[in-house]
N, C-alpha and C positions, 0 to 999 in steps of 0.2 A: 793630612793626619785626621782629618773630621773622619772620611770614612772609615778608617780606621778602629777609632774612635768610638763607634758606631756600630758595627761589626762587634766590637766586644763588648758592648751595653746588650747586644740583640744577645749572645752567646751569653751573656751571664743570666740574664732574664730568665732564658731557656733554660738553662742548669737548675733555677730555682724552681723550676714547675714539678710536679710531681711523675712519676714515672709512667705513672698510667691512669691520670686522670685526677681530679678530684677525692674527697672524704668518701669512703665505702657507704653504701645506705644500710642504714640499720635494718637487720634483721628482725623481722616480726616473729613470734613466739604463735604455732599452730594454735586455734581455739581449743578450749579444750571438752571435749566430746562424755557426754557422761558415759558409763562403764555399763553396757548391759544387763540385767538381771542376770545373774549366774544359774543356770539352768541347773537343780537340783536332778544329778544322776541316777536315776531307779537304778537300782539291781535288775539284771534277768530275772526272771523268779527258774528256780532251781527244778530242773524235772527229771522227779523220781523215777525208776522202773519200781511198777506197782507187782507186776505178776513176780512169780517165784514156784517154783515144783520142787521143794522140798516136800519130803512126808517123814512122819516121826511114827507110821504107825506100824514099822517091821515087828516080827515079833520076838520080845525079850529073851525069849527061852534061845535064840542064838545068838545070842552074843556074852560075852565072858570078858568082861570090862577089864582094863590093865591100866589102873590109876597111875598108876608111878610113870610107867611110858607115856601116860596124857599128859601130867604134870610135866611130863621132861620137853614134850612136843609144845605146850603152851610156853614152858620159856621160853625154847626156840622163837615160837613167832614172838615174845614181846623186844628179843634182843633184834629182829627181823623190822617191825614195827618204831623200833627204837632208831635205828639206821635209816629207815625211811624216812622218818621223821628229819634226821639232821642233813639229807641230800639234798641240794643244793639244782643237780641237774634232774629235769623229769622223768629222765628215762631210767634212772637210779633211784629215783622216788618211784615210780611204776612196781618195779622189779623188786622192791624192799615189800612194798604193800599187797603183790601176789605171792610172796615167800610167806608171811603172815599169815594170810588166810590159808594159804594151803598147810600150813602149820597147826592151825587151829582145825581147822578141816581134820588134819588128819587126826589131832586129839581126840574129837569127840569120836572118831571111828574108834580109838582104843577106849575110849570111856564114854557113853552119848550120855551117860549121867553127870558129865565134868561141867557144872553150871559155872566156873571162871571161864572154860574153853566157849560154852555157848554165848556168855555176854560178850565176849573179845572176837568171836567170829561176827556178832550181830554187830558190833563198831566196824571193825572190817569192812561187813558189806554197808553201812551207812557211808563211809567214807567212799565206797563204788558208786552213790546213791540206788544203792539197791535196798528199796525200801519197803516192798513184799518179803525180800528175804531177812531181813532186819527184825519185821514187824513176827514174820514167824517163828525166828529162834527166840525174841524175847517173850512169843506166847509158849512157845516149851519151856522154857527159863519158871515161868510162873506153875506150870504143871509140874515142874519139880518139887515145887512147896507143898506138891500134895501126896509127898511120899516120905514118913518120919526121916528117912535113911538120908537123903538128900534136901530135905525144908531148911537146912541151917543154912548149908553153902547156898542154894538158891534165895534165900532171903536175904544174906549180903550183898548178893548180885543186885538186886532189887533195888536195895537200899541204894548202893554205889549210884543208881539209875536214877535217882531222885536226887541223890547230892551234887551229881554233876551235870549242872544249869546246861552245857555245852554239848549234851552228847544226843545225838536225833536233835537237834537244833529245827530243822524243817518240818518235822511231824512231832514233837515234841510230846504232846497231846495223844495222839495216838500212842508213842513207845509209852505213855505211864499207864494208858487203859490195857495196854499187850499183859503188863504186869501186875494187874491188878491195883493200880496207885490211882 
């Protein structure tokens, strides 16, 4: 019986040991590493198309302005502009933004006197960053204030250009000297 005996001392022993070993080693906690200087992001700087071949200097005696049809073309593009505006995919915002200009585009061919059509076409092309053509509709924009007939409407325009902090944002400066501001 002693071996016996024996044999179940060594068996319970063994039961009480652990399954795999001894207490786990505690885990150490990584040092902790300071956070790099966060590298402040430049912007690209934005680059304009400076050139533009527009000319304003066709001569008046033919053309026979049709303000109501301009008027009607310049809503077109703002509901055109409007819709680009709330697209979501680019190629919908593309396609809203060349309906616009060609909108405005076509106003001022029924009216080149229409100074809301020539401010809305010169956003237009700033939004292209086309800023030779930008800069040259808002300097005929100011050569409208040099005709009784059209000085009120072009002076609004003017104004609107000065109020709105946001519009030529990259040449700023230059769109208020096109205007005389």
């Amino acid at each position: 019986m002693g071996w016996k005996c024996l044999a179940a001392c060594a068996i319970a022993l063994a039961a009480c040991q652990p399954l795999y070993g001894g207490a786990p080693e505690k885990l150490l906690s990584p040092p902790k590493k300071k956070r790099p200087p966060e590298a402040e992001t430049a912007e690209a700087p934005i680059k304009y198309i400076e050139d533009c071949t527009v000319s304003f200097q066709d001569d008046p005696k033919k053309y026979h302005p049709n303000p109501k049809r301009s008027g009607e073309l310049v809503e077109l593009g703002d509901t055109a502009q409007q819709l680009a505006d709330k697209a979501k995919e680019p190629q919908t915002k593309v396609a809203g933004i060349k309906d616009a200009l060609d909108k405005y585009r076509q106003a001022l061919i029924q009216d080149p006197y229409n100074a809301n059509a020539t401010l809305k076409l010169a956003l237009e092309y700033d939004l292209l960053l086309r800023k030779g053509c930008a800069l040259a509709l808002l300097k005929r924009l100011a050569a409208l204030t040099n005709n009784q007939k059209f000085e009120r409407s072009a002076k609004q325009a003017i104004q609107a250009i000065v109020d709105n902090e946001g519009w030529f944002k990259g040449y700023r400066n230059d769109a208020k000297k096109a205007v005389g501001q």
